[in-house]
C-alpha positions, 0 to 999 in steps of 0.5 A: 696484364697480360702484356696490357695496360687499358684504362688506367687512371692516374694524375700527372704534373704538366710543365706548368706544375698544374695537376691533370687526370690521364687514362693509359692505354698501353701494350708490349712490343717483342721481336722476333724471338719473343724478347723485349722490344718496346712499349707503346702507351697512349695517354689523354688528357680526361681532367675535363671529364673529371670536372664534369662527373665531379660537377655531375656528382655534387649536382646530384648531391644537391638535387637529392638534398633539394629533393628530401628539402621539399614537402613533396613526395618525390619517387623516380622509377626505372622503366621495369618499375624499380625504384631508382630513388626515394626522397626522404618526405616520402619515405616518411610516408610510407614509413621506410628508410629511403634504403630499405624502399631504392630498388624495389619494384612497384608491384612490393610496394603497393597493394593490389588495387593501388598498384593496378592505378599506378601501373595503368598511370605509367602506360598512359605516360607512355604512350602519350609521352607527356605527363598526367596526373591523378588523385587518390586517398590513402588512409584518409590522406587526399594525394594529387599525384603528377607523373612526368617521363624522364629522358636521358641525354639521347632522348631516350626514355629512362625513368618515371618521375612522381611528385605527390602532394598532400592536398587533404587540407586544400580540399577541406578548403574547397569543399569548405569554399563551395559550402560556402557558395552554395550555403550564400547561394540558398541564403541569397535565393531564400532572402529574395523569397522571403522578402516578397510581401504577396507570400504568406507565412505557410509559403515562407515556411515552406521556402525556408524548409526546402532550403534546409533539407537541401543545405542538409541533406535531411529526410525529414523535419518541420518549420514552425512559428510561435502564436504570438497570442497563445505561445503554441508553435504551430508548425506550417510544413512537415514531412510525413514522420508518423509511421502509421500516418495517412494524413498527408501533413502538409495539408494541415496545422500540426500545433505542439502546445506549452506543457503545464510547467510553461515548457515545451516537449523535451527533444523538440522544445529543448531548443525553445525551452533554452532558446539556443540551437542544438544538434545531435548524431545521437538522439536516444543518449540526448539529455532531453531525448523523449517527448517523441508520439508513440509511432513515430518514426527513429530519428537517426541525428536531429538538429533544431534551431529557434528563430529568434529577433532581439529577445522574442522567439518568432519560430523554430527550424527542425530537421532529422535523419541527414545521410552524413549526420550533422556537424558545426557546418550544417548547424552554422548554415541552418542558423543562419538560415533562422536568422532569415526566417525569424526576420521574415516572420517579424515583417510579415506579422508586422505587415499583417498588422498594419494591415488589419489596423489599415482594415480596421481604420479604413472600416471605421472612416467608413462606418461613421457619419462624418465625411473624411479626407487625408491630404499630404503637405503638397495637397495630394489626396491621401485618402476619401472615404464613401461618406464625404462623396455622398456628402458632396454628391460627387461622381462614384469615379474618383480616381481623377481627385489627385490633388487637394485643389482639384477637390477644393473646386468641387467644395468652392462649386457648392458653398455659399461663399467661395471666397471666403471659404478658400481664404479659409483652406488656404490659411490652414495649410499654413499653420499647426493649429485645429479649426473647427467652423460651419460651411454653409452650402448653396442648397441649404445644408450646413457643415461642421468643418474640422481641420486638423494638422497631420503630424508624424515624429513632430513634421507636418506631414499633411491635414486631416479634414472631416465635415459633418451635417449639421443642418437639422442641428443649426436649425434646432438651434434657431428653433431653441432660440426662437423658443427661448424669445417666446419664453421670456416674452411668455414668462414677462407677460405672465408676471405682468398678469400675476401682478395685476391679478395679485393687485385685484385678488388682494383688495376684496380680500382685504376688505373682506378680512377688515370687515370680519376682524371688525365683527369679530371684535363685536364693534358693531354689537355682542355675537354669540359664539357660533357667530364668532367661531363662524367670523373668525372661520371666514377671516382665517380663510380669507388669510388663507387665500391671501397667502396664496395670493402672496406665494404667486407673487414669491413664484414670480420672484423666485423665476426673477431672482428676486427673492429672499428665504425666512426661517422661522419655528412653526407649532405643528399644531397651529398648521393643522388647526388652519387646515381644520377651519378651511377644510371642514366645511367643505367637509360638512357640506359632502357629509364627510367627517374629519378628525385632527390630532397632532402628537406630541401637541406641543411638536414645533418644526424650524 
């Protein structure tokens, strides 16, 4: 053109036959006249630097296809802030063809307050000439954005890079990790505390509560146990949710009882009643809502949660109005916590019963007459009540009776036989068997001693000793002993007299009786029948007497066991007309009258 040729590419063939790419660079000479002269044409050889723009262009290819490969967002800006190049993953994201976004300028493309971010971002870049990073959200999408500056072959400045990553998923992880830690962390702070035996159940629920607004969040609620007695949850610490309330709640017991049908107060024992937890974010809509005391103030979500051991409800967890509302998170965390609390609850109920059953025994041991120690199998002193000092006259001080032998010098020091005695003790360590035996002391008293084996699940663990004074006892003993000597001397003597007395009482009165029956038979001449009514008075009476003479004597037999019974039938009549004939004339003689009559006549008795 114009008589030259500049930059003209084409191929050529060397001698060798290998094809090669050349530029022209060529021009016209003329004479003088302006005809014609020559043409002078440079060539080079420029096949390298085809090679290297092929190469070039085919690495751009793969960097591209690399780029739209990877799950980054990767946007290259001009220093003007035209977009020289979009990978695909970003396109997608912000919904345009990777076309329709390459060469439009920062401020199209971002809002306002994104594109102020952006543009602060590119100047750090910069002036410190180094990459930076940020985060941002955008539509509920959590981006961590990198932006490195990128320098031609001169090193000079020529573009921004920016490689955004979605981490929404991380971050859920992170914040999930650390609600995790912290959630642990309480738990393990909350387990520490909760273990500690000098606290009660009123500074357990308080720990417990203060927890569970932390982890929650929540503005008020209340933690509870249930009266294992009378089923009432009692609650131990709770915020102030009357809106009319002067009473400062934590300075007393708020108890809600069991309603007549055996349940308790809908939304606030919906979790008791079914003995599941529950939360909500809407409390008016929940199928158990109501329940709640006029003046109470508008619960905005509400979680509750039963601590429970094995089958037994020991108490409950309940928390309302958190900022964010409650989800699985809070309801797992809260749970958990009742699990802490419900085993916390076991052991101090647990441990407030052995307490009063230590209360109660140590009272007992205390209030009996009998003096008591514990010895474990190493003959350690395990307990002593105030009774076995006293017994013993011992020191008040005994904090020095740390072992059984130390005790048993002070009990040899007093006894009768100390030999014997230790014999005694030492054969009773090494058996299973109850003793029950006296002890007889230096100063005159005596002590029932009894042993027994200490056993727990079947091991001998020790012995349980007791002693009891029963010096009045053993000397009522030798009284009723003596008394029962006296007795029988006393009771042999008096059958000793009986039988002499029997023998001397009977021969008169056979001699009188003889003779009367003797007159009565009118042997010695006739009688009229005063007489004979008068003998045979005498001789009925001096029968009589001999009788009770002879029931003396069936006394004495009967003490003696020597005795036998006559059953025989006995007119009634025949008895009184005996009676009759000794009465009257004691009668007669006291100007008494008698009357005898016996009806029926005939009655007899066996």
């Amino acid at each position: 053109m114009h008589g030259k040729i500049q930059g003209a590419e084409c191929e050529a063939v060397r001698k060798d036959g290998k094809i090669i790419n050349i530029v022209v660079d060529g021009k016209i000479a003329y004479n003088e006249n302006g005809s014609f002269k020559q043409i002078h044409c440079v060539f080079k050889d420029i096949t390298a630097q085809k090679e290297a723009e092929k190469k070039a262009l085919e690495n751009e290819k793969l960097l591209r296809s690399m780029m739209d490969a990877v799950t980054e967002s990767v946007i290259l800006f001009k220093p003007d802030h035209t977009v020289a190049y979009i990978n695909e993953t970003a396109a997608k994201r912000l919904n345009i063809t990777q076309d329709e976004f390459t060469g439009k300028k920062l401020d199209n493309i971002n809002p306002e307050d994104i594109l102020t971010q952006r543009v602060k971002m590119f100047d750090a870049v910069l002036a410190e000439g180094k990459p930076t990073k940020f985060e941002d959200i955008r539509k509920g999408v959590h981006f961590l954005h990198n932006i490195y500056p990128v320098y031609d072959s001169s090193r000079q400045f020529s573009h921004f890079d920016i490689f955004s990553v979605d981490i929404t998923e991380h971050k859920k992880s992170e914040r999930k990790l650390k609600w995790e830690l912290a959630v642990n962390r309480e738990l393990a702070e909350l387990a520490d505390a909760l273990l500690d035996p000098n606290n009660s159940i009123e500074t357990i629920a308080d720990i417990v509560f203060s927890a569970s607004q932390s982890l929650t969040e929540s503005e008020h609620g209340y933690v509870s146990s249930i009266d294992p007695e009378t089923g009432d949850n009692v609650c131990h610490t709770l915020t102030r949710m009357m809106e009319s309330c002067c009473i400062n709640e934590n300075k007393k017991k708020i108890t809600f009882p069991k309603g007549p049908d055996g349940l308790y107060s809908k939304l606030i024992g919906h979790s008791l009643n079914t003995e599941e937890g529950f939360y909500t974010n809407f409390p008016e809509i929940h199928p158990c809502s109501g329940g709640i005391p006029d003046g109470h103030i508008k619960l905005k979500n509400f979680i509750s949660i039963p601590a429970v051991v094995g089958n037994e409800i020991m108490g409950q967890i309940s928390l309302a109005n958190s900022k964010k509302g409650y989800s699985d998170c809070e309801f797992e965390a809260i749970r958990r916590v009742a699990a802490l609390y419900a085993l916390a609850l076991q052991q101090k109920r647990a441990s407030m019963q052995i307490q009063y059953r230590d209360t109660l025994l140590k009272s007992i041991f205390e209030s009996t007459v009998d003096g008591i120690f514990v010895t474990d199998s190493n003959h350690k002193l395990l307990f002593l009540n105030s009774k076995f000092a006293k017994m013993l006259k011992l020191p008040e001080n005994l904090d020095y009776l740390n072992n059984n032998e130390k005790l048993t010098d002070l009990i040899l020091e007093r006894v009768k036989d100390p030999e014997e005695d230790l014999s005694k003790i030492q054969a009773l360590y090494r058996s299973n068997e109850t003793d029950i035996s006296y002890v007889y002391f230096k100063d005159g008293r005596v002590f029932e001693r009894s042993s027994a084996p200490l056993v727990s699940n079947g091991i001998l663990k020790g012995r349980v000793w007791s002693l009891r004074d029963v010096t009045e006892k053993v000397e009522v003993e030798k009284a009723l002993v003596s008394a029962k000597i006296n007795a029988e001397e006393a009771n042999r003597t008096k059958s000793e007299f009986l039988a002499t007395m029997s023998h001397e009482l009977r021969t008169p009165l056979n001699s009188i009786i003889g003779y009367s029956d003797l007159l009565i038979d009118q042997m010695f001449g006739p009688l009229n029948e005063k007489q004979l009514k008068y003998l045979r008075n005498i001789s009925s009476s001096g029968n009589h007497l001999l009788n009770l003479i002879n029931d003396i004597l069936d006394i004495s037999r009967i003490e003696s066991g020597d005795v036998s019974l006559s059953f025989e039938t006995v007119r009634t009549a025949d008895v009184f007309e005996d009676v009759k004939n000794i009465a009257i004339p004691f009668a007669t003689s006291k100007s008494i009258s008698m009357e005898f009559s016996v009806k029926p006549a005939d009655l007899s008795i066996y």
